[in-house]
Every structure is written in C-alpha cells, then in structure tokens.
C-alpha positions in Angstrom: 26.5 36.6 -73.0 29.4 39.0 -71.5 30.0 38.4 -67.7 28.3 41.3 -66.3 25.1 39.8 -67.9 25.9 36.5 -66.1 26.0 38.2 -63.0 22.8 39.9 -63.6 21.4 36.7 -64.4 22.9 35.2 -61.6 21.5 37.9 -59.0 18.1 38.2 -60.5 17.5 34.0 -60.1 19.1 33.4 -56.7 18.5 36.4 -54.9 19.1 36.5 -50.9 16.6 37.5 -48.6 17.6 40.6 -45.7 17.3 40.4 -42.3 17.1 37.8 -39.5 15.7 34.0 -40.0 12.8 33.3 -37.7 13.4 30.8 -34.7 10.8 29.5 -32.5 11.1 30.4 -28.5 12.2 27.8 -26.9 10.7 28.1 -23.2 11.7 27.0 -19.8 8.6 25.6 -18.5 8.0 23.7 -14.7 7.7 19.6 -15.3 4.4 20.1 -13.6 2.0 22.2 -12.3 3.2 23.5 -8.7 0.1 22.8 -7.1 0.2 19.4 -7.9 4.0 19.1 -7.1 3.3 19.3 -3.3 6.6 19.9 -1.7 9.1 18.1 -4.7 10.8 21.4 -6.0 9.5 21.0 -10.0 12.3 20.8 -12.8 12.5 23.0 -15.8 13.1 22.3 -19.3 12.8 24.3 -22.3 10.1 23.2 -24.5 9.3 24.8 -28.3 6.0 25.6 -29.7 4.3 22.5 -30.5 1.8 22.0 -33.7 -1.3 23.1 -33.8 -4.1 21.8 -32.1 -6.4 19.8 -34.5 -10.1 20.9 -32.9 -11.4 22.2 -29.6 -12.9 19.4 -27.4 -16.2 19.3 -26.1 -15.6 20.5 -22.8 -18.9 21.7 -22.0 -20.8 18.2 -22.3 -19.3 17.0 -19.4 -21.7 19.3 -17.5 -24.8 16.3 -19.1 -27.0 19.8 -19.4 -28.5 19.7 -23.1 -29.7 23.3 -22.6 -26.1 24.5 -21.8 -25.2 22.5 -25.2 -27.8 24.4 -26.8 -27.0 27.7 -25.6 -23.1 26.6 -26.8 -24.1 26.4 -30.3 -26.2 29.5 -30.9 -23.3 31.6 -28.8 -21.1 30.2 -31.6 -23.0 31.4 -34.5 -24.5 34.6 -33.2 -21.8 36.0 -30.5 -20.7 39.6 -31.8 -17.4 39.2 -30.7 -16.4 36.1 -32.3 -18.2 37.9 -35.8 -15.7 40.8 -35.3 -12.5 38.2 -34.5 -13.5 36.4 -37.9 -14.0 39.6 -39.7 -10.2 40.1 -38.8 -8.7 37.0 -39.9 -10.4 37.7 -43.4 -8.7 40.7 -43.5 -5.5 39.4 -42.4 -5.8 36.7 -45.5 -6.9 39.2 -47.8 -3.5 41.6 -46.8 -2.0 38.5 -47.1 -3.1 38.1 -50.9 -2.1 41.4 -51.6 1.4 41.1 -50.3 2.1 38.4 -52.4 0.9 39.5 -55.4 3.9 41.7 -55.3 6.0 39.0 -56.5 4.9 39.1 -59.8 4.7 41.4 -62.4 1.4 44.1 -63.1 0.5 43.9 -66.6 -2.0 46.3 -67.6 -4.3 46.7 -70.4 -5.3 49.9 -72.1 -7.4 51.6 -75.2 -7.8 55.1 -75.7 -9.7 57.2 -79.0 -9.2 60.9 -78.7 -9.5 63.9 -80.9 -6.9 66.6 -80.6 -6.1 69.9 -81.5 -2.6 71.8 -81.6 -2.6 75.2 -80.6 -0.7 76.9 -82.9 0.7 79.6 -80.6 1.7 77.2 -78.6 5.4 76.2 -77.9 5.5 72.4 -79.7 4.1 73.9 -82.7 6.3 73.6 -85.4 6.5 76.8 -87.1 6.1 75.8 -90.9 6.0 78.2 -94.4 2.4 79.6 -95.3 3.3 79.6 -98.9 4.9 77.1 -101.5 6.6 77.6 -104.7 5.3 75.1 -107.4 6.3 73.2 -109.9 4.9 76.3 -111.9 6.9 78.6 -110.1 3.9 80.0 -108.5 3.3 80.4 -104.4 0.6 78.8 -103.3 -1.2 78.7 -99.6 -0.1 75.7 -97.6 -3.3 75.0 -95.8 -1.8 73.1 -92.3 -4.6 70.8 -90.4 -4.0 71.0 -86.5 -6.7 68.7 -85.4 -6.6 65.0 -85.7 -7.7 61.6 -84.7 -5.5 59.5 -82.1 -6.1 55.5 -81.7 -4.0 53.3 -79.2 -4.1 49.7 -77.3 -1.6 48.6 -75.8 0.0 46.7 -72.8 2.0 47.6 -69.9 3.8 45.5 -67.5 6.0 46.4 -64.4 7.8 43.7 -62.6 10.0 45.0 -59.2 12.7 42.2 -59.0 12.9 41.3 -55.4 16.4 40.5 -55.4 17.8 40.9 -51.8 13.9 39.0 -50.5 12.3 42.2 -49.0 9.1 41.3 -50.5 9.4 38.0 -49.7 9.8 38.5 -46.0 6.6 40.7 -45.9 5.0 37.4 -47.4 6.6 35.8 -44.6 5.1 38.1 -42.2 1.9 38.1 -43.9 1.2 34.7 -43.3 2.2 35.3 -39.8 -0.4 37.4 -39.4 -3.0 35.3 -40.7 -1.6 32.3 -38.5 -1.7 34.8 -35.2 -5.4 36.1 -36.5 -6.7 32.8 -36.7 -5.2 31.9 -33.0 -6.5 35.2 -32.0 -9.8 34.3 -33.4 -9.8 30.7 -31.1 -8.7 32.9 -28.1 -11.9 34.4 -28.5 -14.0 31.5 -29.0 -12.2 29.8 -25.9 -13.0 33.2 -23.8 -16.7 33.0 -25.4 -17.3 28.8 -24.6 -16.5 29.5 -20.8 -18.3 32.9 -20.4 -21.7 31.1 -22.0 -21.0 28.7 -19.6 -20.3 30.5 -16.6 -23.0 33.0 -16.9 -25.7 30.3 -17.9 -23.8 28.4 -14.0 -24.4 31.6 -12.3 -28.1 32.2 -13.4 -28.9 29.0 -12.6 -27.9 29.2 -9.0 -29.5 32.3 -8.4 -32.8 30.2 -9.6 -31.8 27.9 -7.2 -31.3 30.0 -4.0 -33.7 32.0 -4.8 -35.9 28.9 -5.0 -34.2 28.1 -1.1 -35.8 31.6 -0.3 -39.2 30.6 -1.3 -39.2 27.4 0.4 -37.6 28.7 3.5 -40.6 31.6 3.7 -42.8 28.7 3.5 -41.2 27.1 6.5 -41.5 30.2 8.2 -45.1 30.7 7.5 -45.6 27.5 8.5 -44.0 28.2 11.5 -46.3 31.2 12.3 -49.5 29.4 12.5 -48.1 26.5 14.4 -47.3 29.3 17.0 -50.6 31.6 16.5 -52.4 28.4 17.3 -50.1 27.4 20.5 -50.9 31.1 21.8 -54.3 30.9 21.1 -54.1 27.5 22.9 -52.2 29.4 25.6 -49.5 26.8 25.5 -47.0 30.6 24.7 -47.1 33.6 24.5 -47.0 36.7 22.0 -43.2 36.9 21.9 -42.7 33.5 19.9 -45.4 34.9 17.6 -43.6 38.2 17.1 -40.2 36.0 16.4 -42.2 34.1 13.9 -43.7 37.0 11.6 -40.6 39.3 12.0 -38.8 36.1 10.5 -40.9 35.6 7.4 -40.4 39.7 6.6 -36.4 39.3 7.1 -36.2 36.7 4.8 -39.0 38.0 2.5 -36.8 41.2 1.8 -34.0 38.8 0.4 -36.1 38.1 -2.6 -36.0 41.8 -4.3 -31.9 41.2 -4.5 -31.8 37.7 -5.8 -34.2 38.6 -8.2 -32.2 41.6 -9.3 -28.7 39.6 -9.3 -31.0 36.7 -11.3 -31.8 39.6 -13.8 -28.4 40.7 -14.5 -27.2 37.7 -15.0 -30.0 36.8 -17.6 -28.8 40.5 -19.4 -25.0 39.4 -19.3 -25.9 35.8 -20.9 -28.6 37.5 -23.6 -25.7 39.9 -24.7 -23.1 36.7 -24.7 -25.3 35.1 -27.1 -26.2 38.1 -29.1 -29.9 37.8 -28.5 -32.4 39.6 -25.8 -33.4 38.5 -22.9 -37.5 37.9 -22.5 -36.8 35.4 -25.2 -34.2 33.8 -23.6 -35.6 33.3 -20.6 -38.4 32.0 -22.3 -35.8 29.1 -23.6 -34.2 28.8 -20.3 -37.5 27.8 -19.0 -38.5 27.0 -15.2 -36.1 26.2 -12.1 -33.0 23.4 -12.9 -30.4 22.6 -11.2 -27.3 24.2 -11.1 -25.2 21.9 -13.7 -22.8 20.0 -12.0 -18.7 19.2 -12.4 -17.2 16.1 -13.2 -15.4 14.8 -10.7 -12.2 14.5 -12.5 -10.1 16.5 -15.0 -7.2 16.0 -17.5 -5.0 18.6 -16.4 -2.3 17.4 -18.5 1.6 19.1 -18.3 2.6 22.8 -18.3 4.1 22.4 -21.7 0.2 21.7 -23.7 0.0 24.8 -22.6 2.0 26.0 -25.4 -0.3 24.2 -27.7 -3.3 24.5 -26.0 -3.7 28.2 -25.2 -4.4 30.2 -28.4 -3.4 33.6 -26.7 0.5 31.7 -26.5 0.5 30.8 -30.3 -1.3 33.9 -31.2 2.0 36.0 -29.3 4.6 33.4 -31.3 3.3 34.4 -34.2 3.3 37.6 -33.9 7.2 37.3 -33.1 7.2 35.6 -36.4 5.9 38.8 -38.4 8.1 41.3 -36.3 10.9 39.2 -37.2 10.2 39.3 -41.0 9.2 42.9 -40.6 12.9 43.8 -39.9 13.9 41.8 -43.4 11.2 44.3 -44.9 13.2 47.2 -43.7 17.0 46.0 -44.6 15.8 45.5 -48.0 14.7 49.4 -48.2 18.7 49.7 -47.9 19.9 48.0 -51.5 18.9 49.0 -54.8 15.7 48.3 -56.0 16.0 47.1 -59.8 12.1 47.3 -61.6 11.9 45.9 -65.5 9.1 47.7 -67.3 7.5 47.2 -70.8 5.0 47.9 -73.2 3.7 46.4 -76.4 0.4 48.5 -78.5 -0.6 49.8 -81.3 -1.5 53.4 -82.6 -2.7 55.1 -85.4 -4.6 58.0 -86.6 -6.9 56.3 -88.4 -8.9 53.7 -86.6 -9.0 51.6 -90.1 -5.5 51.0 -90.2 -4.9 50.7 -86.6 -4.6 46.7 -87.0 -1.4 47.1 -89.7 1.4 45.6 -88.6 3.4 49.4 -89.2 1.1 50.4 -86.3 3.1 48.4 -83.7 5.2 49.7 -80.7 6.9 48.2 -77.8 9.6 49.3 -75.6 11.3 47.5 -72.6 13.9 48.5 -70.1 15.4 47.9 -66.5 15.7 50.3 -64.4 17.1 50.6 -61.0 17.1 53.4 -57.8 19.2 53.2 -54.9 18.4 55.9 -52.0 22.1 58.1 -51.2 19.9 60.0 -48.5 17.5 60.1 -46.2 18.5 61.6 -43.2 18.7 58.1 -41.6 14.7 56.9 -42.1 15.4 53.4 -43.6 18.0 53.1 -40.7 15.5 54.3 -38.3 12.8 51.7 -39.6 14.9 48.9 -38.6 15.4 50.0 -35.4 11.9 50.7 -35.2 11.1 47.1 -36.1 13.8 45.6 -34.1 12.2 47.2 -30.9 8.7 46.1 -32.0 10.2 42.0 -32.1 11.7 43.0 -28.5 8.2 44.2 -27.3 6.6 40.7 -29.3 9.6 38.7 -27.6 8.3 40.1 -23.6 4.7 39.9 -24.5 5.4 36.2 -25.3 7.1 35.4 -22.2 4.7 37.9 -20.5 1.7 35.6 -21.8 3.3 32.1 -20.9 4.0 33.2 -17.7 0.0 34.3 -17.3 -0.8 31.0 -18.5 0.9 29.2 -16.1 -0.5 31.2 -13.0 -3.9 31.4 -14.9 -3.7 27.2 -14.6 -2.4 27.4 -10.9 -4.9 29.5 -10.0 -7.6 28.2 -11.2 -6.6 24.4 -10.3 -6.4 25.1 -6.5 -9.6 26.9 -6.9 -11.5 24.1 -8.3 -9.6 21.7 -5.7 -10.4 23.8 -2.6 -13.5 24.5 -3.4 -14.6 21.1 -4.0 -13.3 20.2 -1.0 -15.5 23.2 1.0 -18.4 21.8 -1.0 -18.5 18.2 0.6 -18.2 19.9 4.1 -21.4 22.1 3.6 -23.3 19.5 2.2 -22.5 17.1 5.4 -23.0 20.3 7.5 -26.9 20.9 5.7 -27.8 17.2 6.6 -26.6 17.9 10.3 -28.6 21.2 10.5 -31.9 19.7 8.4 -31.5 16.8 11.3 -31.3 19.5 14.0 -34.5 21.7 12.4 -36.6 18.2 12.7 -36.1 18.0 16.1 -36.2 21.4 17.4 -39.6 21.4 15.6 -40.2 18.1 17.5 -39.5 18.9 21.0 -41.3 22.4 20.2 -44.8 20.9 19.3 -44.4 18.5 22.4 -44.2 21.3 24.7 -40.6 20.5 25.8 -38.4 23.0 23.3 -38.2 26.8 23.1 -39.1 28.1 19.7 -35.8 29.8 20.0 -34.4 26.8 19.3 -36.3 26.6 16.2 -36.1 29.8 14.8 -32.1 29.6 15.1 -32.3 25.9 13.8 -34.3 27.0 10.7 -32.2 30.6 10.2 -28.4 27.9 9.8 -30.3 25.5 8.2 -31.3 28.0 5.1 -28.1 29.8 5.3 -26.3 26.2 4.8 -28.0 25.6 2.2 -27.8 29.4 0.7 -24.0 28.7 1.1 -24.3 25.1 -0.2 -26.1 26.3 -3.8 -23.5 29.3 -3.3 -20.7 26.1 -3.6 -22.2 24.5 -6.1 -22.0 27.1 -8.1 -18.1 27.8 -7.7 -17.4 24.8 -8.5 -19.1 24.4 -11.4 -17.7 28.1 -12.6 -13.9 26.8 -11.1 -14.0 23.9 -13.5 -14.9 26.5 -16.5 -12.3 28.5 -15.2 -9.6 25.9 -15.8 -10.7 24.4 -18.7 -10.4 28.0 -20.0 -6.9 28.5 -18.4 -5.9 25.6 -20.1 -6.5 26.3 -23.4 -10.4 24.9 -23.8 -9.1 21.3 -23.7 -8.0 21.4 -27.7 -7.4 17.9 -28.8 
C-alpha cells in the first residue's frame, strides 16, 4: 500500500473533531444563604455542576393533607403543561436519533421493470443503414426494434466520512439537548407541584375566612336580638339597635367578594389539574382547614442549588450544545470526503436477470471542499460563538435568580411565621376581650360600643389570622420551589 494510501487510512480511522471541548462552569457561589448568615460577611467558592439528582422528594406530604396528595397525583398525569414539556423531550430524543444516524452509511435498496421506447428522431439515436447486403449479394430491409424491456435491483450505499468530527459534535450537542429537555421537562413539574399546592392553600383559606364571615354574621345576629330585647325592656335605646343591624349588613356584603375570590381560585386549580371545576369542587368537598407548614425545613447550602434546580442544569446544558454547535460549523470549513457504491443487477429479460453476466457494481470516493462563499461558514461560527456567549449569561443570569429566588423566599417563610404567632396570641386577647364586653353589656354596666368594636377586631384578627395561615403555608411552597423541589 503506497504512502498516500496510508495516510488516507490513517485520516479516515483517527479523525479529529473541530471546535472547542466542552467545560463545565465553575461558579462562585456564597458558603450560605445570606439570610441565614446574620452579620458574618459569607465566603465564596467556585463550585461545578454536580450529578444529577436521583428523584424529586415528596415535599408536599409534609403538609399530612391526603386530599392535597391526591390532587398531586392527578396534576401529574393530566396537567397540559407537563404533556407539552414531555412531548418536547421526545422530540429532542428523536433529533437526537437522527443526528447520529449520520455516522453510518445509507444503504438503499431498489427494483425497477419498465418498458421503453427510443425516439428515433431523437438525438441518442444511433443513426444505423435501412438496408443490408447479403450473403447473396442482395439488400435487404434491416427492420430495427426501438422498444424494449428494462429489469434492475440493485443496492446503493453512501457513507460521508466524518473525518475532522463535525458530525460527531452535533451528536454531542444532540444529547445536550435531550439532557437540557429533560431538565426542562422537571422545571416544569417543579413549577406544577408548587402551583397545585399553592392554589389548593389559597382556596382553602378563602373557605376558611369566608367560614369566619359566616360565623361572625351569626354573632352579630345574635347580637341584634339581645339588643331588640334590651330596648324593648327599655334597659336602651334605638341607637344600639341601629349599630347592631347596620353591622350584620357591613359584614354581610363581605360574602359576595370572598365567594368570588373562592371561585377563581377553584378555576385557577381546575385548569392546573386539567380538569373543570363543578367536578372538582365536588372532590374538594366541605370546609377544611387551611393545611399547615412544618415547623422546620432543610434548607441545605447555596451550592444544591446547582443540583437541585432544574432551570440551572437545564441552562448548563444548553451551554453544552452551543459549545458543540461551533465544532458543527468549523467542520463546514475542511473537505468533506463521501464513499459511494452500488452493487445490482439488470437485464432485458426478466428470465435472465439472475445470470451472473447481469451483475454491476461501481464504488468510488469522492470529496468537495467549498473555495467560496462569500464568508457564510465563517459567519456561522461566529453566529454560534455569540449564541454559547448568550447560553454562558443566561447561565449565570439563572444562578443568580436562584439564589435571590431562595433569599427571598426564606425570609418570607421566616417573617411570616413569626407575624403568625403574634396574631394568633393577639385573637385569644381580643376573643377574651369580646367575652367580657358582652359580659358587662348584659349586666347593664358596658356600652354596646364596647361590644360592637370588641366583636369588629376580634373578626378582623382572625380574617388576618386565616390570612397568615395561608402565607405561610404558600411561603414554605415557595421555597421548596426556589430550592429546587427538595430533589433527593
């Protein structure tokens, strides 16, 4: 084998692949969480993407409400959203088979059976005598046939040698793309868990204050007879009476609102779960209470983050296939060398089409090189360059977002727990204070002033109190969400 064959060789089974090698980001992240620091300045590191997560914890069964665990499971099978985020990762796998089926040769198989005739005016007619002389010496006609039968089989194969690895970096990419679609698919299914769970939070406590409503009308009707039967007694007069039934109408026009903002929130957690809302709130049943927050949570460090939150791994990745995008490109700048071939039979008679004089085959290398294009391959890279800078800012765009998504949402849940404890000391204070007013009010000694203001804080504690309970509750989502959905 001469030397240039060698070299051939030599190219066609070591090859090189284009373009820049892929490196992970290696980010500076805080030692801890800023609102947990307190005033000890926080240290940086940089920290790599970590391995995947192996599944998503069960977050939501810390809440001990089996119909929120129920409602978890049918968002997960029937939410739209999450259809359309899975529709796209089989797409990304099937691009993906594609692109690497273009590492091996196409071999194709075909058969045709046609009848044909030759024009004889036309210009690949070969002009040939009428006439013949015989053996005799005599001319006779030469009768010419110009339609025949045509029989072929055969195989052709085409095989584009990827010598300088531009098909093999779009593999490269292509797997990116199914590894950021799949993160892309758990962002989704994160952002879905925590908006089940916060709307079912938020229609719960409008059940429960407008429950407080209900019961607070009752008090206030309650309190209109006792005074309609004081006047009548003569023990006051008309004005307390007036108080009492202007009362019961201010806080009976509440109920038109909380049943509206109840409503919409039933709508918002119907379309969540991809179903419609009589028939939820037929499963949602009667007045519960508003589930409540566990009283701790594992915040962990601000470096899970990078393998917690699936919108960070989803924007690696996609780093990952910009990267191998530009390999894709350089390779459009070398030669491309293609080895094509084909092996058949033919014959005019389909009898002897099966003789081995009925073979053909050819085979052949061939090879283009582009000399010009007005700079468009050169153009291309640049173009993909620019798209791995955008993918390298959206990256560090998106940790940063995680990391005040976490801060935020930690001092939220913190604060507001704290605010909860407060209201709930001040509606034992003001339920105290309604007992006596009421008290000192049938004995003759209190003003039903004193009542009526007693009984208008007492409901509005409480209306703040279920208000409370509710943040917190929808806080706690809030961070589990900003954290990643607690992926173990």
């Amino acid at each position: 084998m001469g030397r240039m064959n060698w070299l051939g060789l030599a190219l066609l089974l070591v090859g090189c692949e284009v373009g820049p090698n892929y490196k992970a980001p290696q980010t500076r992240l805080p030692a801890q969480y800023a609102f947990r620091a307190a005033t000890q300045p926080a240290t940086t590191q940089p920290v790599a993407v970590q391995a995947p997560p192996i599944r998503l914890a069960e977050w939501w069964r810390s809440f001990n409400d089996p119909i929120l665990n129920d409602l978890i499971n049918h968002a997960v099978q029937a939410n739209l959203d999450l259809k359309i985020a899975t529709a796209r990762l089989i797409q990304a796998r099937a691009q993906y088979g594609i692109t690497y089926a273009g590492l091996f040769p196409t071999v194709d198989v075909d058969g045709t059976a046609t009848r044909q005739r030759v024009s004889l005016n036309g210009p690949d007619f070969i002009d040939v005598p009428t006439t013949v002389t015989n053996s005799a010496g005599k001319q006779v006609p030469v009768h010419f046939n110009n339609t025949y039968d045509l029989f072929q089989a055969g195989f052709d194969a085409t095989w584009e040698l990827d010598i300088f690895g531009g098909q093999k970096r779009a593999v490269e990419s292509a797997k990116a793309d199914i590894e950021s679609s799949w993160e892309s698919r758990n962002d989704v299914l994160v952002s879905l868990l925590a908006e089940t769970a916060r709307n079912y939070i938020e229609y719960r406590a409008f059940q429960r204050r407008l429950d407080l409503t209900q019961q607070d009308i009752r008090s206030e009707e309650e309190s209109v007879t006792v005074t309609r039967q004081r006047f009548r007694a003569g023990l006051t007069n008309d004005l307390d009476v007036a108080r009492a039934e202007a009362e019961v109408t201010t806080t009976t026009a509440q109920l038109p609102d909380l049943t509206r903002q109840m409503d919409a929130s039933l709508q918002t957690l119907a379309v969540t779960l991809g179903t419609d809302a009589q028939s939820l709130e037929t499963e949602l049943g009667p007045v519960r209470p508003i589930p409540v927050a566990p009283p701790n949570v594992p915040v962990g460090l601000p470096s899970d983050l990078l393998r917690r939150r699936p919108d960070v791994r989803a924007a690696e990745r996609q780093i990952a296939s910009a990267t191998a995008q530009i390999g894709v490109a350089t390779a459009e700048l070398f030669p491309q060398f293609t080895l094509t071939g084909s092996l058949g039979l033919q014959s005019d008679h389909f009898k002897s089409i099966g003789n081995f004089n009925s073979r053909y085959w050819s085979i052949g290398p061939s090879v283009s090189w582009p000399l010009f294009d007005a700079g468009k391959i050169r153009s291309n890279i640049a173009l993909q360059k620019a798209i791995t800078a955008e993918k390298w800012a959206n990256y560090q765009k998106t940790v940063l977002q995680a990391l005040s998504d976490v801060e935020t949402a930690l001092e939220s849940y913190t604060n507001e727990r704290d605010r909860r404890v407060q209201l709930a000391k001040s509606v034992q204070a003001l339920q105290r204070a309604l007992d006596l007013a009421n008290q000192l009010y049938k004995q003759g000694v209190g003003e039903f002033l004193d009542v009526l203001d007693a009984e208008r804080s007492l409901f509005t504690a409480e209306d703040l109190l279920a208000q409370s309970d509710q943040a917190v509750s929808a806080d706690l989502v809030s961070l589990y969400k900003a954290l990643g959905g607690g992926w173990d």
